[in-house]
N, C-alpha and C positions, 0 to 999 in steps of 0.2 A: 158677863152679867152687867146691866144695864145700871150706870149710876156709880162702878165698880173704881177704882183708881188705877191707872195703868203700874206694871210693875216695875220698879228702877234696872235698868239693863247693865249699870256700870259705866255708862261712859253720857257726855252729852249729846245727843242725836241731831240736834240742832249743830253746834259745832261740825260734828263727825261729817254732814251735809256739808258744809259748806268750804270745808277741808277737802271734800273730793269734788267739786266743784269749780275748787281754785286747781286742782292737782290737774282738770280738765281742761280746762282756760288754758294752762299752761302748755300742755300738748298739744291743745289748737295752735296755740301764737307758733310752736315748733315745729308743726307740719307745715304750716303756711310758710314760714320763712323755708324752710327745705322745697317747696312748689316755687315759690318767689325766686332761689337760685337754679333749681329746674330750666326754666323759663328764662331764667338769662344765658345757661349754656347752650339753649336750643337756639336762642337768637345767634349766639355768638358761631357758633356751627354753621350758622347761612351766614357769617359775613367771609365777602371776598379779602378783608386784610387780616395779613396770618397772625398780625399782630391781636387782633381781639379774640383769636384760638388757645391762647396762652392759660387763660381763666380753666380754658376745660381740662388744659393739661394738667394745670395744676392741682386739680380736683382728682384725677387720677391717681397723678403721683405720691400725692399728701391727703392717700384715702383715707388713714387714720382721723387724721382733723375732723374729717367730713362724711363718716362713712354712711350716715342713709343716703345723703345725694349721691356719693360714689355708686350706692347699691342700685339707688333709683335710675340713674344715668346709665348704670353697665344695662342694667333689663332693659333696658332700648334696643342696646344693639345686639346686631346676630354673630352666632357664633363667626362669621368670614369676616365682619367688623374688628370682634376681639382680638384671632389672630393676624389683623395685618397688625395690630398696634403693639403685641407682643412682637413685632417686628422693627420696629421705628424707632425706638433705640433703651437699651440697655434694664434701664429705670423701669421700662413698661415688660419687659419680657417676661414677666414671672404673672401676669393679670390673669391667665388664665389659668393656673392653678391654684391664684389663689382665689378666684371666681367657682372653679370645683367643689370648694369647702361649704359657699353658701349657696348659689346660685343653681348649682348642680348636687345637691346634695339629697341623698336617696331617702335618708333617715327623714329628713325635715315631711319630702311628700308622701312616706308609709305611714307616717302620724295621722295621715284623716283617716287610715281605715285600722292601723292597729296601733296597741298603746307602747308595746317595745317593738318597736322595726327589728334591732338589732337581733332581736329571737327571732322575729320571724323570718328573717333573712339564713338566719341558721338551721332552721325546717325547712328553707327551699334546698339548701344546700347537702342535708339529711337525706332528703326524699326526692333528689335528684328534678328538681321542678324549678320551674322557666315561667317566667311573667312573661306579656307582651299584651298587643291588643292599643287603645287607645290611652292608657296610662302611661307608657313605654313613650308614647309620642309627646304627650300632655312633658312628660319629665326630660324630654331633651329638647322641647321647646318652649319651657320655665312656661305654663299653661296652667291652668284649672280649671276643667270641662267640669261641672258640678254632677252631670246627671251621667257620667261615664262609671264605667264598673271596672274592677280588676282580675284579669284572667290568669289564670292558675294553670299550666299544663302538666300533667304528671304521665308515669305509662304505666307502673303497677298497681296492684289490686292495694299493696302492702302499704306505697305510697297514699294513695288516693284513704285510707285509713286513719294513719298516721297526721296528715294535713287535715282530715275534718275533725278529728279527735280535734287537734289543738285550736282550731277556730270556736268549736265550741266551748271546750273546757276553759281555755285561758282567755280568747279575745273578744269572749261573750257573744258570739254568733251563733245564727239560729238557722237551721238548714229548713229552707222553704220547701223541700221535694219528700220531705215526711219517708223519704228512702231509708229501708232497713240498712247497718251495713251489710249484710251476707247479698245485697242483693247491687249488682255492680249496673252501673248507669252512665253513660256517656260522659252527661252532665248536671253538677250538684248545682244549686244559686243557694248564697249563704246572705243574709241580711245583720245586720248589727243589732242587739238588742240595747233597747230605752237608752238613747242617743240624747234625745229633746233637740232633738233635729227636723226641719220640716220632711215628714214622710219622701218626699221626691229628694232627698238628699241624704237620706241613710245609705252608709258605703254599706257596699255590693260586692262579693266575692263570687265569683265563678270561679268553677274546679272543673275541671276536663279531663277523662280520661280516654285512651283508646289506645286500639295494638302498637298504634305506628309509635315512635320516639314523640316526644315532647317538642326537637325542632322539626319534624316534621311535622306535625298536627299543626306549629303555627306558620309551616311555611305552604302550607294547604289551605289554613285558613282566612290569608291577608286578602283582601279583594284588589289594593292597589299595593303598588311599593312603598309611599308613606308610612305604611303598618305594617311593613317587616323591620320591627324593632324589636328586642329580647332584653331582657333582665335578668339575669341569674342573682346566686347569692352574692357574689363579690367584683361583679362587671355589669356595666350596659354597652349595648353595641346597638349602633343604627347600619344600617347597611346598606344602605341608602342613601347619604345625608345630604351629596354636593344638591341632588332635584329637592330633598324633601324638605331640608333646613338652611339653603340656601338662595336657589330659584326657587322653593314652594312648587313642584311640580311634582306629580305623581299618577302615575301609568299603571293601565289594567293589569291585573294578572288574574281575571277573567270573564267567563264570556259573560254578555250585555241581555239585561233582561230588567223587569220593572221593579224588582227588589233589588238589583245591583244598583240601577238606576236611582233609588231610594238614599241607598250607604254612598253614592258618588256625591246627590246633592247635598247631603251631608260635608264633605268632606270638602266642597266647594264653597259653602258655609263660614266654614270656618277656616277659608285662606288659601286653600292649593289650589291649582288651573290642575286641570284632569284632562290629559291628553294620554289617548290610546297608545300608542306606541311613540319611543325618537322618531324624530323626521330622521331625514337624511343626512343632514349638514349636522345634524345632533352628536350621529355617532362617532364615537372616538374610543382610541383604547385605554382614554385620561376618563373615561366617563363610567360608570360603576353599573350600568347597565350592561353586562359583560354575558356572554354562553356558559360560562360556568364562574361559580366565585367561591371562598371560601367563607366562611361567618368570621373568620381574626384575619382578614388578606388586609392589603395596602390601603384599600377605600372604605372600611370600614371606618367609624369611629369609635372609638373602644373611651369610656370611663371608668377606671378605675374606681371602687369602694375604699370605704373605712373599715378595714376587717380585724382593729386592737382589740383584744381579747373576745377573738370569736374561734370557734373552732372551728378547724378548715374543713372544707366542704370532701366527701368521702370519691368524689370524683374530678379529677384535674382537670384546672382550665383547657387543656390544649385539646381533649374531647370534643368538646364545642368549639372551639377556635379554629380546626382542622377539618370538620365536618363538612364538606360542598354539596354546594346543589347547582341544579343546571336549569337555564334562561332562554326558551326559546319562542320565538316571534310566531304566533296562530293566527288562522285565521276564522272568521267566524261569516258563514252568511246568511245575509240577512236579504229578503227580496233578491233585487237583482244587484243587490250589493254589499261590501264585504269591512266586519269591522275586524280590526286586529288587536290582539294583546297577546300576553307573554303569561307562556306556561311555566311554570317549576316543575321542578323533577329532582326527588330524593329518594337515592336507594341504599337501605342498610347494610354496611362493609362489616364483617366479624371474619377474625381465623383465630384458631387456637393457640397463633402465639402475642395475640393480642388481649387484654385483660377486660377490653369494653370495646360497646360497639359504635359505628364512625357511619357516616352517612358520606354519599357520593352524587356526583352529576346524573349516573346510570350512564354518560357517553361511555362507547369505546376507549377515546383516546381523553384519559385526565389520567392525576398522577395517582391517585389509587388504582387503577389497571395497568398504568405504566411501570409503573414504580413500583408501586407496595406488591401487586398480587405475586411477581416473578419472588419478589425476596421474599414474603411468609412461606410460597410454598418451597423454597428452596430448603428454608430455617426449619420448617416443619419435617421436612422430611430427613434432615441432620439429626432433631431431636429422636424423631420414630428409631433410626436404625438404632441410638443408643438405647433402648429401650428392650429388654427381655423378648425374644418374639410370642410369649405368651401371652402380655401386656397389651401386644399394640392391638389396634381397632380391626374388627375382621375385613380382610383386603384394603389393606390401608394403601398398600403400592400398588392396586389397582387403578385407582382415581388418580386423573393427574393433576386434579386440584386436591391437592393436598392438603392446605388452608380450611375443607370444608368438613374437618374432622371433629370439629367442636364438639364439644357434650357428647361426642361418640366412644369417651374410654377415660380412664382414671388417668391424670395425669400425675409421672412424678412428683416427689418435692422439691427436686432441683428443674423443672420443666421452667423454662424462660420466656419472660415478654418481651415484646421490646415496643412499648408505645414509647416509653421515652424517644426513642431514635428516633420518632417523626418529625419533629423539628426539623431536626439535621439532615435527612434524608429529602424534605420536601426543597429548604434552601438549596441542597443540592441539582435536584433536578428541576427548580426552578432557574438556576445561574445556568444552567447547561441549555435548556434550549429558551433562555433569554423571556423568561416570560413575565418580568419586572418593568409593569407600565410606568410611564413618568404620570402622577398623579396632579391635580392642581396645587395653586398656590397655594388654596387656601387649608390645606389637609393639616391637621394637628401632624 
């Protein structure tokens, strides 16, 4: 009302202003002085006397004193930087785990799209679902793509339920595809609601579903090697890391066309050299571009979670850490000439003395045809004879894969798994025909 007296709020607003304006000032002078020593370690790093190196050391050592310059200075360097310095003596050997905590930490980048990470990391782990995609990348190379979205893969109807339930009910998302659930769809896209965020930066959830496993849908759906990276609830793995996070390079994994072309200039963009396949002098058996690999083998890079009071995920890591797929070099022509890149190939492993199912090269000769198929069906067919012959599956000793008796007969209560043994079985018949490359220097 015009003429009216404003109402007393309790405090003085005048003061209250100028109180957070000093509170400002303050912070200014603190980031400057933190940019001002910035600036003098990056000097001190181009001089040739080891003696003016000592300042950066010392900012390392005595990160406490200094920990946003410590913080600001480690985001400079790449992961092949950090571990040679966990290398160089004693003091500095522990930077990289304790770099894990903030630098690498899952929780801190699931905060722009949900408000408890740690739940929601426990719904991936529920619903047997896998991140990946351009966050996966963004988080092992400390990044923030703003206009990136986060990809969901799931493989059940049950699943794929259960995860839009909880985006909407708890994380406040709003499913754009107006999809019944009874009615099942590749792909959901979920939006956040009233964020007060500019529209082009409201996080973005995609959910995917399809027949294949969840590593397989993202190992179908990378375009280069840079973006075969995975997420579970309680691990990230880049699988790729010496080209992707080290040289910045990353190789087709397939064919070439004006929308590949699109997702490559992208990817150029923002820092990798895109080269179709190794050259020649490239290849080595130190180099992670291999015929067949596993997702948890030697070249991997595996980070660890924070999983204190979280309930453990209803399917074990070694599922996905054992699961291989296979790498082969295509070619594609094009006129009278010929581009190449590299195919994947993942084929689903199950026998009935296994509790879940495993993914393979599909070659002949890997260690799930080597190894595993002689011993399940061996296992399997110990179990069958003990079993009533009213019990067993009709012509069970007909088939001489034994192994493919799944879901074909009530199994006892004492009927036995053995995926634990994979560990131990694959070390085995990895030591036996020598198939432990020497990896680089720089491997965690």
């Amino acid at each position: 009302m015009a003429g009216s007296k404003r109402p007393r709020t309790g405090f003085d607003e005048g003061q209250e202003f100028h109180k957070r304006t000093r509170c400002l000032d303050e912070r200014q002078v603190a980031i400057e002085s933190d940019e001002l020593k910035l600036q003098q370690i990056r000097q001190e790093l181009c001089e040739e006397n080891p003696q003016e190196k000592k300042t950066v050391l010392n900012f390392l050592i005595n990160h406490e004193q200094h920990y946003p310059v410590f913080d600001r200075l480690c985001s400079y360097l790449g992961i092949a930087e950090i571990i040679t310095l966990t290398r160089t003596c004693k003091t500095l050997s522990g930077l990289y785990k304790l770099l894990l905590k903030t630098q690498w930490n899952i929780d801190r980048r699931l905060r722009r799209f949900v408000e408890n990470p740690k739940e929601f990391r426990a719904q991936l782990g529920r619903n047997n679902a896998l991140v990946s995609g351009d966050f996966t990348l963004q988080f092992f190379e400390r990044q923030v793509w703003q206009d990136c979205d986060m990809h969901i893969f799931v493989h059940q109807y049950s699943e794929v339920l259960a995860l839009s339930t909880y985006l909407q009910e708890v994380e406040d998302y709003a499913c754009n595809d107006m999809t019944p659930y009874h009615i099942i769809r590749d792909t959901l896209h979920f939006s956040r609601r009233n964020r007060h965020q500019i529209n082009t930066n409201i996080p973005k959830i995609i959910l995917r579903a399809k027949d294949d496993s969840p590593l397989q849908q993202i190992l179908g759906k990378a375009y280069t090697t840079s973006l075969v990276n995975i997420i579970s609830w309680n691990k990230a793995y880049s699988i790729f890391p010496l080209p992707t996070h080290v040289q910045h390079k990353t190789y087709l994994l397939t064919k070439m066309n004006d929308r590949s072309g699109i997702l490559l200039s992208d990817q150029s963009q923002r820092g990798w050299d895109v080269q179709d396949v190794l050259w020649q002098e490239e290849e080595s058996p130190r180099h992670p571009v291999q015929l067949q690999r596993f997702i948890g083998d030697e070249f991997t890079w595996t980070i660890p979670f924070d999983t204190d009071d979280m309930e453990p995920s209803i399917t074990p890591d070694n599922v996905l850490q054992y699961s291989q797929f296979g790498l082969q070099k295509a070619a594609q022509r094009v006129s009278d000439d010929s581009f190449y890149y590299y195919r994947i190939s993942s084929v689903i492993y199950e026998a009935c003395t296994l509790r879940y199912r495993y993914t393979h090269s599909g070659f002949e000769t890997n260690f799930w045809n080597e190894c595993m198929s002689d011993r399940m069906n061996r296992l399997t067919r110990l179990q069958l004879y003990q079993m009533k012959p009213a019990n067993r599956p009709p012509g069970a000793f007909n088939n001489p894969d034994f192994r493919s008796h799944e879901g074909a007969f009530e199994k006892p209560w004492d009927w036995k798994y053995y995926d634990d043994k994979i560990p131990e079985w694959y070390e085995a018949w990895k030591k036996e025909d020598s198939k432990t490359p020497d990896t680089d220097d720089w491997r965690i």
